[in-house]
MARPA-931766 format. One line per 8 residues: their letters; for each residue x negated, y negated, z negated of C-alpha. Coordinates in Angstrom, 2 decimals. Example, Ala and Ser with C-alpha at 12.3 -4.5 7.8 and 13.67 -1.06 7.14 Angstrom:
residues 2
as	-12.30 4.50 -7.80 ~ -13.67 1.06 -7.14
END
This chain:
residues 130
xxxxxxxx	0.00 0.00 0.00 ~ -1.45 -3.46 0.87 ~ 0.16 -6.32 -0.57 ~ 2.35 -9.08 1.81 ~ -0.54 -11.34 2.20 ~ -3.02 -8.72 3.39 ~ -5.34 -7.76 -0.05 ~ -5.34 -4.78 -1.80
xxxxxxxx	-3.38 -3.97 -4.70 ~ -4.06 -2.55 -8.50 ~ -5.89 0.60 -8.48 ~ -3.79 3.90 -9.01 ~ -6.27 4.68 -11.39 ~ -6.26 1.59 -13.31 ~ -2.44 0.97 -12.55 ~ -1.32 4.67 -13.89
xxxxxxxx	-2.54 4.27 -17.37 ~ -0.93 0.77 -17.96 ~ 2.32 0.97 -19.77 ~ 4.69 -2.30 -19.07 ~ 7.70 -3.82 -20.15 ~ 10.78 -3.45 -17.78 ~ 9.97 -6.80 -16.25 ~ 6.72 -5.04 -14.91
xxxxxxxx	4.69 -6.84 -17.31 ~ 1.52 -6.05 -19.66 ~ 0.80 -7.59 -22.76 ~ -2.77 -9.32 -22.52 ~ -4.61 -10.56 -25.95 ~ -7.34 -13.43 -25.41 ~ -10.50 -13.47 -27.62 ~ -13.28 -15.82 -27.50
xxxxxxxx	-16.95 -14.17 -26.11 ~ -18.89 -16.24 -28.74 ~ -16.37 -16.49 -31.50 ~ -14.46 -13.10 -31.17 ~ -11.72 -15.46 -32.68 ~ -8.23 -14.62 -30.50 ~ -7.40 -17.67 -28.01 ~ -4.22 -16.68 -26.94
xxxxxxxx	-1.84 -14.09 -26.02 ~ -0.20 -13.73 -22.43 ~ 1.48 -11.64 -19.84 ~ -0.09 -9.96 -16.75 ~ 1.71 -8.28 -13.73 ~ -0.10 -5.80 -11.76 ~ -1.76 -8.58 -9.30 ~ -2.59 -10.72 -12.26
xxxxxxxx	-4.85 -7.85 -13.56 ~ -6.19 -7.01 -10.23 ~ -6.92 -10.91 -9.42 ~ -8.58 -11.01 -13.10 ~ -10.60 -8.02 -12.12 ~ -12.03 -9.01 -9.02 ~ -12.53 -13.02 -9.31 ~ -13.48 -13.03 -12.82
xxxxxxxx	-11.34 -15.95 -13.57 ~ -8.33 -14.87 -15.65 ~ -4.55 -15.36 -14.33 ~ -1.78 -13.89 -15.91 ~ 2.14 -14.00 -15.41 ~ 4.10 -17.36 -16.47 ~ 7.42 -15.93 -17.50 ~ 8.69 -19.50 -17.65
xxxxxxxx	7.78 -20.33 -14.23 ~ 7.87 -16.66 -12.71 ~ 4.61 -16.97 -10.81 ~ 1.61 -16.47 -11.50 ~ -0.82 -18.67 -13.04 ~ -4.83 -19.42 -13.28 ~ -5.82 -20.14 -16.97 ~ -6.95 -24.38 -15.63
xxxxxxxx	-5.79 -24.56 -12.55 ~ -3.85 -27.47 -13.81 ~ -5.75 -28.43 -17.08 ~ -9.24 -27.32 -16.26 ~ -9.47 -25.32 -19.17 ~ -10.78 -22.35 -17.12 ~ -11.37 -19.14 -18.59 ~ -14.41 -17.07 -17.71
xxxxxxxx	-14.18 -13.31 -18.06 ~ -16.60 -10.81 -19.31 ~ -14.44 -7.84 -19.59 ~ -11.08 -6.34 -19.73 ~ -10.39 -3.41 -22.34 ~ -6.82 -1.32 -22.56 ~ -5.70 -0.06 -25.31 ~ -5.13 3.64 -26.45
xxxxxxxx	-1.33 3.49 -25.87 ~ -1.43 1.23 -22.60 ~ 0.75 -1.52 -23.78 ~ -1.77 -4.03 -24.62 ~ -4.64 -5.84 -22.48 ~ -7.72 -7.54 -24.26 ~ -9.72 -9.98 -22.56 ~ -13.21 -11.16 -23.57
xxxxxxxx	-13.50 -14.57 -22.26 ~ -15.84 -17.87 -22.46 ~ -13.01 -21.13 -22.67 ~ -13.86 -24.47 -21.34 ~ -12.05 -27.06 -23.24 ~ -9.04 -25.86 -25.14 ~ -6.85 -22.71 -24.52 ~ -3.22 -23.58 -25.82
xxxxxxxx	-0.97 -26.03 -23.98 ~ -0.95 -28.22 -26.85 ~ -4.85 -29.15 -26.57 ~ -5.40 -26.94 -29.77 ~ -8.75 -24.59 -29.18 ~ -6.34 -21.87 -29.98 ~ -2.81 -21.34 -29.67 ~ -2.31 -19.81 -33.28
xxxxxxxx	-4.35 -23.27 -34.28 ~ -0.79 -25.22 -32.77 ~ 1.26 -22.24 -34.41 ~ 0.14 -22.41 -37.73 ~ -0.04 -19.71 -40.71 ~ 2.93 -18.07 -42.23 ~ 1.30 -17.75 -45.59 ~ 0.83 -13.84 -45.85
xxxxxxxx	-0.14 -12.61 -48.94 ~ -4.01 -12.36 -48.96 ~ -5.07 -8.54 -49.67 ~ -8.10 -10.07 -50.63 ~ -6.72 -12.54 -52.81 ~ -6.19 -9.56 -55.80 ~ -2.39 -8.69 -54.98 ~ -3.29 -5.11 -56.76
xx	-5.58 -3.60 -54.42 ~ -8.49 -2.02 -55.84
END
C-alpha cells in the first residue's frame, strides 16, 4: 500500500505491534533528552509515527484540528528526536527529544508546568511507608 501522495506507509512490522484507540490513534509521551523530565503528552496516527521516524522531527495527530501537526511549525518550538520506544502493551509511544524554546501552547517549558500539581500525597513525605 502506498499512501495518496506517493510515500510509503508505516511498516507492518512496526504498525502490527501498535495498539490504538478506535480513532486510529496512539498515545505518545514526550520526555526531555537532557532532563528526562516529560514535556508533553500527544497523539500519533500511523503517518505521524512514520513521518517522526524518518525526518526526525516529531509530528503527531491534532485531535482538535484533525490533521496532522509538526511540533513548531507554527511556534518554532521544534522538537528534535533521538528515539522512539513502545511500550510492552502497545498503547503508549515515548519519545526522547531535544526542545527548542518551550513545549506547551501556553509558553510553559512543559505542559504539566501550565497544568499544575494536584497535591498527591508524597510517599516520601512519611504517609506510613516504611
Amino acid at each position: 500500500m502506498i499512501w495518496k501522495d506517493g510515500r510509503m506507509p508505516l511498516s507492518e512490522d512496526i504498525a502490527a505491534r501498535l495498539k490504538r484507540t478506535e480513532d486510529g490513534l496512539v498515545c505518545a509521551v514526550v520526555q526531555d533528552r537532557d532532563t528526562r523530565d516529560v514535556l508533553m503528552v500527544a497523539w500519533m496516527n500511523d503517518e505521524a509515527l512514520h513521518l517522526t521516524l524518518t525526518t526526525g522531527r516529531a509530528v503527531y495527530w491534532s485531535r482538535s484540528r484533525g490533521e496532522l501537526w509538526r511540533k513548531g511549525d507554527t511556534s518554532g518550538h521544534t522538537q528534535d528526536v533521538h528515539a522512539v520506544e513502545i511500550d510492552c502493551d502497545g498503547d503508549a509511544l515515548l519519545l526522547t527529544v531535544t526542545q527548542h524554546g518551550p513545549a506547551c501552547h501556553t509558553g510553559e517549558r512543559r505542559c504539566f508546568d501550565a497544568g499544575g500539581d494536584l497535591g498527591a500525597v508524597d510517599a516520601d513525605a512519611g504517609a506510613g511507608h516504611a
